[in-house]
C-alpha positions, -999 to 999 in steps of 0.1 A, spaced: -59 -173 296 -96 -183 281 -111 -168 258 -141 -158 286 -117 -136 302 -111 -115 273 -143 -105 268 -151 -78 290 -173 -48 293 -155 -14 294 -180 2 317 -173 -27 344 -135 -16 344 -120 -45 329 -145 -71 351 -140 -106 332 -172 -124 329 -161 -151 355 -164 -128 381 -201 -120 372 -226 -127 398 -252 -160 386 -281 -142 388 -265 -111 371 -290 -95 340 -276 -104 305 -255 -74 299 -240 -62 270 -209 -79 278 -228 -112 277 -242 -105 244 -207 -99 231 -194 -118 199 -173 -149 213 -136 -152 200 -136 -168 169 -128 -205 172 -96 -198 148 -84 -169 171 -43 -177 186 -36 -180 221 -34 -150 243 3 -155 259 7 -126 281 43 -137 290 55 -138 254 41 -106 252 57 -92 279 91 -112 269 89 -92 231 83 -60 251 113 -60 273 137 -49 246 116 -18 238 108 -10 272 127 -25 301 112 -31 334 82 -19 325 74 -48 300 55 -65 325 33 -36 335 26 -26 299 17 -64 287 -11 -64 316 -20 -26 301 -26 -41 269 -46 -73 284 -66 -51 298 -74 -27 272 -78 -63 251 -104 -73 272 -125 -37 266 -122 -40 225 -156 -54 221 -161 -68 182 -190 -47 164 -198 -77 140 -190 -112 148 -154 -117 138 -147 -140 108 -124 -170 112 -94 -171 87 -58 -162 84 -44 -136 64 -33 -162 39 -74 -166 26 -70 -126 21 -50 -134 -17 -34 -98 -9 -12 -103 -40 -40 -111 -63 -59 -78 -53 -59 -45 -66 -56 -15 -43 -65 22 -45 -53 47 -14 -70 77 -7 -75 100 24 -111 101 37 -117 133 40 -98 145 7 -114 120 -14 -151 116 -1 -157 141 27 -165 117 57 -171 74 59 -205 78 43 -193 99 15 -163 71 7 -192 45 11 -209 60 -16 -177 64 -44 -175 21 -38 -190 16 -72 -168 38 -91 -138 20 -74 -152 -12 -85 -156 -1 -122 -122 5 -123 -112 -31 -108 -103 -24 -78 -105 -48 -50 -88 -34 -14 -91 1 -2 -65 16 20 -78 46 38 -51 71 54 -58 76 97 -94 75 105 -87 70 144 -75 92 168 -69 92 204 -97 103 227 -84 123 257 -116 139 264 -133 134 298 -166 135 282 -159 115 250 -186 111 219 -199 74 224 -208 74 189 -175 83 175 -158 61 204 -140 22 188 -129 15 219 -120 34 253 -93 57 245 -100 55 206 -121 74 186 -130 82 151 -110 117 142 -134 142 145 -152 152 105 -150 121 92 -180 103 109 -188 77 139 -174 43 147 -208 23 134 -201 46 100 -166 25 101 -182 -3 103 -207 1 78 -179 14 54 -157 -21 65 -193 -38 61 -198 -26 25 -161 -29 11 -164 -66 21 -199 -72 5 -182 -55 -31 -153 -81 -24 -130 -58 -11 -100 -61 17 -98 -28 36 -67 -14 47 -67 10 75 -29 32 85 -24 42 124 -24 72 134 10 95 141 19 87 175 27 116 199 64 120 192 66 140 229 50 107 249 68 81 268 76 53 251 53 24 269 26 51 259 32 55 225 32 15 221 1 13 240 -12 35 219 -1 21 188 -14 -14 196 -50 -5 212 -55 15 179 -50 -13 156 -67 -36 181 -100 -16 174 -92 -12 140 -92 -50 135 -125 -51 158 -143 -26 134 -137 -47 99 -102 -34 87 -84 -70 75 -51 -48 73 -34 -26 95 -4 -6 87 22 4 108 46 26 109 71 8 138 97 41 135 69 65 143 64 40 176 96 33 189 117 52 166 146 45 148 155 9 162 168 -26 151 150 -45 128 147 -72 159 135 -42 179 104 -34 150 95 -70 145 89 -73 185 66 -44 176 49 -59 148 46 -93 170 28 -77 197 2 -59 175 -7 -85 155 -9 -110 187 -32 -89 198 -51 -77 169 -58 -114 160 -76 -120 190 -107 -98 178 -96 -108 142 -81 -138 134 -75 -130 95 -55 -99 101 -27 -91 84 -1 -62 90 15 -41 63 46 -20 74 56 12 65 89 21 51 114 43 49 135 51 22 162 24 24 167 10 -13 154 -26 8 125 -7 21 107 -25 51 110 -61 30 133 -77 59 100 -74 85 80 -98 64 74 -132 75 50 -148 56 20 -151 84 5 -120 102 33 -95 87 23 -97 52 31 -65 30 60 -43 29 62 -13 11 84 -7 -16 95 26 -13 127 16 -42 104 6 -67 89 38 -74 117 57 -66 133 38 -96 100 38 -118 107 79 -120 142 76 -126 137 54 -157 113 73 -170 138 104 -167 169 87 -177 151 70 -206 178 40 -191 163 0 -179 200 -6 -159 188 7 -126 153 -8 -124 160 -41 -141 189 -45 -114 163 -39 -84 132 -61 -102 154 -92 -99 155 -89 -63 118 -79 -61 102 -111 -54 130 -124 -25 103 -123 3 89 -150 19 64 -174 10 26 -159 16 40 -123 21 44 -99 -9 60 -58 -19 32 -32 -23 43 -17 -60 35 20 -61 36 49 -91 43 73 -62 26 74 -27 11 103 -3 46 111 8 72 131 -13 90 109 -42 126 101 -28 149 81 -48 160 53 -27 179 35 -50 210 6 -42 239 24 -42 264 -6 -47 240 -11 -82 250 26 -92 286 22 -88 284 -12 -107 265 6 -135 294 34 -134 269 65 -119 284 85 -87 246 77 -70 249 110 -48 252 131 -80 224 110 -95 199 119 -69 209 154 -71 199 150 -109 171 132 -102 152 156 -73 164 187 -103 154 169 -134 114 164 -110 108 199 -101 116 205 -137 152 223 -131 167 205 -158 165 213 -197 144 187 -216 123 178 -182 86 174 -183 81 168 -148 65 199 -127 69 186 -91 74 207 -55 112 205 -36 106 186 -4 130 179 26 160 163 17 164 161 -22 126 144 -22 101 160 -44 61 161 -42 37 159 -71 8 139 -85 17 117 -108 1 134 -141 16 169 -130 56 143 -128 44 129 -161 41 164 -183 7 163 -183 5 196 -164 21 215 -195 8 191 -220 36 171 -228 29 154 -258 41 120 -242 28 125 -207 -1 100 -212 21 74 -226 43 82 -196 13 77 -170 1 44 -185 36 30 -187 44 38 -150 13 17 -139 20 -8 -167 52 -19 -143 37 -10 -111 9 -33 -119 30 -63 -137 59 -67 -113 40 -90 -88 28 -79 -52 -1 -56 -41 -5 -26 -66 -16 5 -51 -31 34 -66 -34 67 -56 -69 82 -63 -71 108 -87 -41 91 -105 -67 72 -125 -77 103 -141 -51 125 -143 -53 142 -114 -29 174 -111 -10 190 -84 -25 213 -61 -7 244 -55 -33 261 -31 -21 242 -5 -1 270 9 -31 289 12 -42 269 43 -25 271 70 -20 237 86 -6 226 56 18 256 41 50 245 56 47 207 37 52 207 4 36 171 4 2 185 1 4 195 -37 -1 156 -44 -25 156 -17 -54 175 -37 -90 173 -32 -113 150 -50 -116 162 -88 -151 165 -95 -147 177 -133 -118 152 -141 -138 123 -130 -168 132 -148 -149 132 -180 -135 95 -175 -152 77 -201 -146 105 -227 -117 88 -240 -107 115 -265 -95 136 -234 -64 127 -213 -82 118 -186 -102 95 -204 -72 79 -218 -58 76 -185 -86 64 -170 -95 33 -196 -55 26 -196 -53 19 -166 -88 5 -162 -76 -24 -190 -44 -30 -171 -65 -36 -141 -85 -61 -157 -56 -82 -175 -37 -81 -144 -67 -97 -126 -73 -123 -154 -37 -135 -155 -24 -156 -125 12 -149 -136 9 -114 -128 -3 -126 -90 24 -140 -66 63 -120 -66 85 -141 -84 100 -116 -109 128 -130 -134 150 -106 -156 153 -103 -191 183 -87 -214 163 -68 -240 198 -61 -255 186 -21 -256 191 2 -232 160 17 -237 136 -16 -227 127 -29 -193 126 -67 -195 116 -89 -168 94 -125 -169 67 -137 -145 64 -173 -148 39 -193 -136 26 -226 -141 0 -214 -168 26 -196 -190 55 -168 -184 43 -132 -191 69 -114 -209 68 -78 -201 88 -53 -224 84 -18 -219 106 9 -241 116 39 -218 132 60 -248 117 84 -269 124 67 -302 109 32 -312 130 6 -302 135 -34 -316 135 -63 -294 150 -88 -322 140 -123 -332 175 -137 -322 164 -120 -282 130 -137 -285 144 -167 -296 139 -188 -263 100 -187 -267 77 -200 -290 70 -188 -323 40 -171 -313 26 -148 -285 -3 -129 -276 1 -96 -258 -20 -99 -232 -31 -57 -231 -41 -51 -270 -56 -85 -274 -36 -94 -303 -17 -122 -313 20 -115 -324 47 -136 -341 78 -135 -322 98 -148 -350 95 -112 -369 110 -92 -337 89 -68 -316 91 -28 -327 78 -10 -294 73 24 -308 82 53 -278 70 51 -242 53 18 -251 47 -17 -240 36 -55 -241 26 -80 -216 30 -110 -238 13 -142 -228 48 -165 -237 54 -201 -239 96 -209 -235 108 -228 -268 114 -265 -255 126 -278 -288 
């Protein structure tokens, strides 16, 4: 099928632009961005084929449903040529927010780019902005395509685009999630709905789309969510040739790593990672996490892990239970300890977290720290969290407000819609006060915020820190994380001491490296030959040359 025939005006009910009459006024449809010369073929067959599994005999009839509503997502820019390869997703920065939380509306998130900026960041992910429109006198201005609007409060579709516009002109990527599909809906629905969405997300400016293939087609086969996956991005790189997907997980200890593949599919979230980031930090213990950061980087080439201090969903502790039993801990009693120890249950925590569903538990990540009762190490504890989030390779993503502090919010139960989820405490509204005080560095939250900001800026600087290849190290202490990132401009050693005493990583340990180092954070220029003391909830990204001699 040519590229002509996608490109259709909605208001002509689908007519393609062959069928237009020679002496036909331009129209709108004639003024229409063409398909970018880089866009894939349209095969409706192999779209039809990938649908079968998922829906039978009506594969066929939905595939021509989706041409169709292809042919009515009309570009509002002229789409860029590319891939998603040219979008360097593992040499970016992210911060996640929700709109309306964070900023208000579009405009208001618009406005806040600078800030994000300052602190280094370089790809937005916004939680749902789109809705479905079922009204039978929809808003035009709020309309991305027929059957798709913005959700109601947070703006129109041209203030989308302007946002898109904007993030891309401060050298951003922009990230956009679907919205929940309607659990009670047919099937074919539910992936039409799914896929026209992220169609008219791509034709807006987001260069990622995240899906959630479970909340589509539920609980299926991996072969079952990649079909997904394939049909979405088939279709969303028609309008957008550079865009890439980034699937949702679950909390399997693999997370949604086995649905990369290395061309449109090209992030995963890591839902084990920061599951196991929380559980060193409360063991004080490296085993667990050093076991899962060796298998980190096993993705395919061009696609990469997202790396996550905690999320917008409740912290659930998804690690390998073959690694616990190796390591001698009963992993069902470890959880239980683990979901106690976070709503501070357990003598000695610091963490103040919410129970959630199922042994998971919600909170920000200061109020998880201690910095809600002024735990003397909670800042320490905040800044080393995103020290491994942000050096273990993949797409870092923080949650806004993290980068100040930002506490829990326990008037959530006081509004209705949100009462019965727990998950709103680390869903709080934007902190005016905290983020006003983030260049006072003698407050917490200026700590926090020029932490984090610095490890923003190393991690950009240094291409070892880019890419996923993660190799262990044996500190030979319980107490410190070890792992390498080589690269072909020098290894970064990162060491990070978990325990609340200082610990020694000894000459004899270092001994495969060069006799000197330069830790990459402090700026500083250290001798490996003496040993490394890392005093309590501290660490070093050294810049590290391996011993050849």
């Amino acid at each position: 099928m040519g590229s002509a025939a996608l490109t259709t005006d909605p208001a002509e009910g689908g007519r393609d632009r062959d069928d237009a009459r020679a002496d036909d006024a331009p129209t709108d449809e004639d003024r229409a961005p063409a398909d970018p010369a880089s866009a894939p073929p349209f095969d409706r067959d192999a779209i039809a084929a990938d649908l079968r599994p998922l829906v039978g005999d009506e594969a066929d009839a939905l595939a021509d449903a989706l041409a169709a509503d292809l042919r009515a997502a009309r570009p509002r820019r002229t789409p860029t040529d590319g891939s998603p390869a040219g979008l360097d997703l593992d040499r970016r920065t992210g911060g996640v927010c929700y709109v309306d939380r964070y900023a208000d509306d579009l405009r208001g998130l618009a406005a806040r780019i600078p800030a994000l900026r300052d602190l280094g960041l370089t790809h937005l992910q916004i939680r749902p902005v789109a809705e479905p429109d079922t009204d039978d006198d929809p808003d035009p201005a709020a309309l991305l395509a027929p059957g798709v609007r913005v959700r109601a409060g947070l703006g129109s579709a041209a203030d989308l685009g302007d946002l898109a516009d904007a993030l891309h002109d401060a050298g951003f990527t922009l990230a956009v999630d679907l919205s929940p599909a309607d659990a009670d809906a047919p099937l074919a629905d539910r992936i039409r709905g799914a896929v026209r969405e992220a169609v008219a997300l791509a034709a807006v400016g987001a260069d990622v789309v995240r899906v959630d293939p479970a909340d589509a087609i539920g609980e299926r086969p991996d072969a079952d969510r990649a079909a997904l996956l394939r049909v979405i991005a088939a279709l969303g790189r028609r309008v957008s040739p550079a865009l890439a997907l980034a699937v949702a997980a679950d909390a399997a200890p693999c997370g949604s790593a086995e649905l990369l593949d290395g061309d449109a599919v090209r992030l995963a979230d890591d839902p084990a990672l920061t599951g196991l980031v929380w559980e060193a930090l409360a063991t004080r213990s490296a085993a667990l996490l050093a076991r899962a950061l060796e298998r980190r980087g096993d993705v395919p080439i061009g696609s990469a892990r997202t790396a996550r201090v905690r999320s917008h969903d409740a912290l659930r502790f998804a690690f390998d239970d073959d690694d616990a039993r190796t390591l001698g801990i009963d992993p069902d009693e470890h959880r239980r300890f683990l979901a106690e120890y976070h709503v501070g249950g357990f003598p000695g925590s610091h963490a103040r977290g919410i129970r959630h569903a199922d042994g998971a538990v919600a909170g920000t990540t200061a109020s998880l720290a201690g910095l809600e009762q002024d735990d003397p190490g909670a800042v320490e504890r905040i800044l080393l969290a995103h020290s491994i989030a942000l050096s273990t390779g993949g797409l870092p993503l923080i949650v806004l407000g993290d980068e100040v502090g930002q506490l829990n919010d326990y008037g959530y139960d006081d509004v209705p819609a949100h009462a019965d989820d727990s998950r709103w405490v680390n869903r709080p509204l934007y902190p005016f006060e905290r983020y006003d005080q983030r260049d006072d560095r003698t407050t917490s939250t200026g700590a926090i915020h020029a932490g984090i900001r610095r490890l923003v800026a190393v991690r950009r600087a240094t291409p070892a820190l880019g890419g996923t290849r993660v190799v262990g190290f044996d500190a030979n202490d319980p107490h410190v994380l070890g792992y390498q990132r080589p690269h072909e401009d020098g290894t970064v050693l990162v060491l990070a001491n978990l325990g609340d005493e200082p610990a020694t990583v000894s000459a004899e340990t270092l001994g495969g490296f060069a006799e000197h180092a330069v830790d990459l954070v402090r700026d500083e220029r250290l001798r490996l030959t003496k040993g490394i003391v890392l005093s309590p909830r501290t660490f070093v990204w050294l810049q590290a040359t391996h011993d050849l001699a």
